[in-house]
C-alpha positions as MATLAB code, in Angstrom:
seq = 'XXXXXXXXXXXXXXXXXXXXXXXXXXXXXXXXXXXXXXXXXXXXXXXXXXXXXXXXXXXXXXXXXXXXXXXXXXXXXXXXXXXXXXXXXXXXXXXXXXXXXXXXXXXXXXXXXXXXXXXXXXXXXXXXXXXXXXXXXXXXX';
ca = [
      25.292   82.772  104.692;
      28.428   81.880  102.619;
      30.038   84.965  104.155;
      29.560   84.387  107.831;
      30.629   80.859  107.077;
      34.115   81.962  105.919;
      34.135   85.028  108.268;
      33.778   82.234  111.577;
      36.180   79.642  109.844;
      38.588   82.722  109.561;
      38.803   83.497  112.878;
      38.736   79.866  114.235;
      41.496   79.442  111.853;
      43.855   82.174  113.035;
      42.465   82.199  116.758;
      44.925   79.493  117.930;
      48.528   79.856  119.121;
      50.636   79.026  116.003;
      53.345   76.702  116.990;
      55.311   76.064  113.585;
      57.348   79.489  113.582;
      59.198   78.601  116.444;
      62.842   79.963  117.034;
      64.221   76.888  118.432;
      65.886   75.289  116.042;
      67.158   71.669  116.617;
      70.982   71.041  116.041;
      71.516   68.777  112.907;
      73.328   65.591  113.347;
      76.624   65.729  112.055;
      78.029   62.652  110.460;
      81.529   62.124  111.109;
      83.402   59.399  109.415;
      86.885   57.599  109.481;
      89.266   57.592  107.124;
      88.939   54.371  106.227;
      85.653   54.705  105.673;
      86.638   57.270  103.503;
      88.844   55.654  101.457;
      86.134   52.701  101.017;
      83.667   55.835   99.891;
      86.289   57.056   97.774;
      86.809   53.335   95.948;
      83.393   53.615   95.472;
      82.918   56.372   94.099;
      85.974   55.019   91.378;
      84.776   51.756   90.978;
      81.001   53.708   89.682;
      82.104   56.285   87.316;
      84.133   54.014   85.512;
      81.737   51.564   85.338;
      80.148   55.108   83.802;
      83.067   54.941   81.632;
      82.519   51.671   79.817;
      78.747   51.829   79.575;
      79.356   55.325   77.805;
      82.198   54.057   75.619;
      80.152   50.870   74.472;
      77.045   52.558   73.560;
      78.775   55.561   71.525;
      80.513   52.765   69.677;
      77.859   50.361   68.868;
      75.905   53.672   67.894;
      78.919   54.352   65.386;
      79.158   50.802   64.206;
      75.302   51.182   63.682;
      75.355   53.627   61.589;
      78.059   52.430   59.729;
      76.768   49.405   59.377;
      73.650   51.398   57.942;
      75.388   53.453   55.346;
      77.406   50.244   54.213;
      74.204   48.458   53.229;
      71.531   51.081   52.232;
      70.357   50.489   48.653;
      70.585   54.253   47.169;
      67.808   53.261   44.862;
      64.929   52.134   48.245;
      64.839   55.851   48.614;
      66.738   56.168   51.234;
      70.231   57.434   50.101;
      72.609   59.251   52.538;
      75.544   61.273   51.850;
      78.972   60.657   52.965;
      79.216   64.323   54.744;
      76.027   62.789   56.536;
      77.367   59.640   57.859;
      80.232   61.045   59.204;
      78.352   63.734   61.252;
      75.748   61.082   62.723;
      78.708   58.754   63.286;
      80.670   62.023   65.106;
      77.776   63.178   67.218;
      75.783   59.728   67.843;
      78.944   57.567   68.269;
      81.580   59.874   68.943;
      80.439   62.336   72.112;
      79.330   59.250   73.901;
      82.395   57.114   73.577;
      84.878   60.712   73.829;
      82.450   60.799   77.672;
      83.280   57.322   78.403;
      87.268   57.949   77.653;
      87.182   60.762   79.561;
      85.377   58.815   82.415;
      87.800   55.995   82.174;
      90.762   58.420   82.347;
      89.694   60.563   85.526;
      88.263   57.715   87.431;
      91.283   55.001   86.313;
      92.944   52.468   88.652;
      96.091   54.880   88.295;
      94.490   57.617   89.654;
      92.416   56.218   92.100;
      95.550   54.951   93.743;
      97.128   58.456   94.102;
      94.394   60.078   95.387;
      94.015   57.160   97.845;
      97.873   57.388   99.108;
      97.143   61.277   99.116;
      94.570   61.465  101.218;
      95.878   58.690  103.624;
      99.378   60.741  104.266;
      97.940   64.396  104.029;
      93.774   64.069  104.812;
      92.789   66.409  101.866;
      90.825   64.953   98.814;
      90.897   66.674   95.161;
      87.907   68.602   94.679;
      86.680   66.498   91.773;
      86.321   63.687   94.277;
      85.469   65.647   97.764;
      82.437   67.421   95.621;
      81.101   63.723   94.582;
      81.493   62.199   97.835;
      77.685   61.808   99.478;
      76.534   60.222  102.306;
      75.315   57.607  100.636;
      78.932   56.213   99.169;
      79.661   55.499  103.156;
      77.402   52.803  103.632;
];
């Protein structure tokens, strides 16, 4: 029974004209934008990463301060006593990578260089590829 079941829903299944593996394939929409909509993206896309920049830098340095802060007031004899060696790698890898990320943010993405890339693009049309790889279509809106 269970057999001529599947052997009937088998060929019901593959008796009809299959219509998905067609070779006409519809031309994408290309998006073309200005260039001062570029320039707006490209502000943007500035304005966000350094934004990046602080959030990183604050948090790696409260971290630091934190653990500091920590070291400064732990009572050796609660049992919970922490070498100096110790403090300074937690304060190096929980405080500094974050706020040595947020430099670097604020350094790429800074009003300095946001300027030159702006006045670069506007006289020559070419973007550096640090920017033209972030740039989405979702920065032009």
């Amino acid at each position: 029974m269970t057999k001529r079941v599947l052997v009937i829903s088998g060929m019901l299944l593959f008796s009809g004209k299959l219509h998905a593996q067609s070779t006409d394939t519809p031309a994408l929409p290309t998006a073309t934008f200005s260039r001062s909509d570029t320039v707006r993206a490209v502000q943007h896309i500035f304005s966000k990463h350094r934004t990046g920049g602080w959030i990183w830098t604050a948090v790696g340095g409260a971290l630091a301060l934190r653990i500091a802060y920590v070291d400064a007031t732990t009572n050796s004899s609660a049992g919970l006593a922490s070498t100096t060696g110790g403090t300074i790698v937690g304060i190096g890898l929980f405080g500094g990578l974050p706020v040595g990320i947020g430099v670097g943010k604020l350094t790429r993405f800074s009003n300095v260089k946001e300027e030159q890339v702006v006045t670069f693009y506007e006289k020559s049309g070419i973007l550096p590829p640090y920017v033209r790889k972030r740039l989405k279509t979702k920065h032009f809106r």
